[in-house]
N, C-alpha and C positions, 0 to 999 in steps of 0.2 A: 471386772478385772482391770479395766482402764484406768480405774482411780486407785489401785490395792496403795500403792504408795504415797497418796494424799491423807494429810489431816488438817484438820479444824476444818472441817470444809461448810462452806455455808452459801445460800445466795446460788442454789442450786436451779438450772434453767436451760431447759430442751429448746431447739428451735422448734419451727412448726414442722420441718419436714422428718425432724427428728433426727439426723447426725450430728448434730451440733451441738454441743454442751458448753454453756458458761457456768462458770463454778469463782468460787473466790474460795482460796486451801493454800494448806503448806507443801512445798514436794522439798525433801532435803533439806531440814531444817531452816528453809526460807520463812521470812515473813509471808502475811497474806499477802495475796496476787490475785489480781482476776484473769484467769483463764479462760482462754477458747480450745476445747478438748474434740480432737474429731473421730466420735463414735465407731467409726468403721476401722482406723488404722491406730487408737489412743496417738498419735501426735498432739503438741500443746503448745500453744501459741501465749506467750506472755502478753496481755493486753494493759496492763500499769507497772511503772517501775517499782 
């Protein structure tokens, strides 16, 4: 459910401890972005302009 609102998502990657998700997707008709998504709370940290 953390991602229900992403698409094109690709470049999909758990950390090791497993809360962590890096993802590259669209949220809100944005271009791609790579994401840091944290599994426990969906918060999303934009990590490229």
């Amino acid at each position: 459910m953390i991602l229900a609102d992403a698409y094109s998502i690709a470049g999909l990657q758990w950390s090791p401890n497993g809360r962590w998700l890096v993802i590259v997707a669209r949220f809100n008709g944005s271009r791609d972005i790579v994401w840091l998504v944290d599994s426990q709370t969906g918060d999303r940290l934009q990590l490229t302009p």
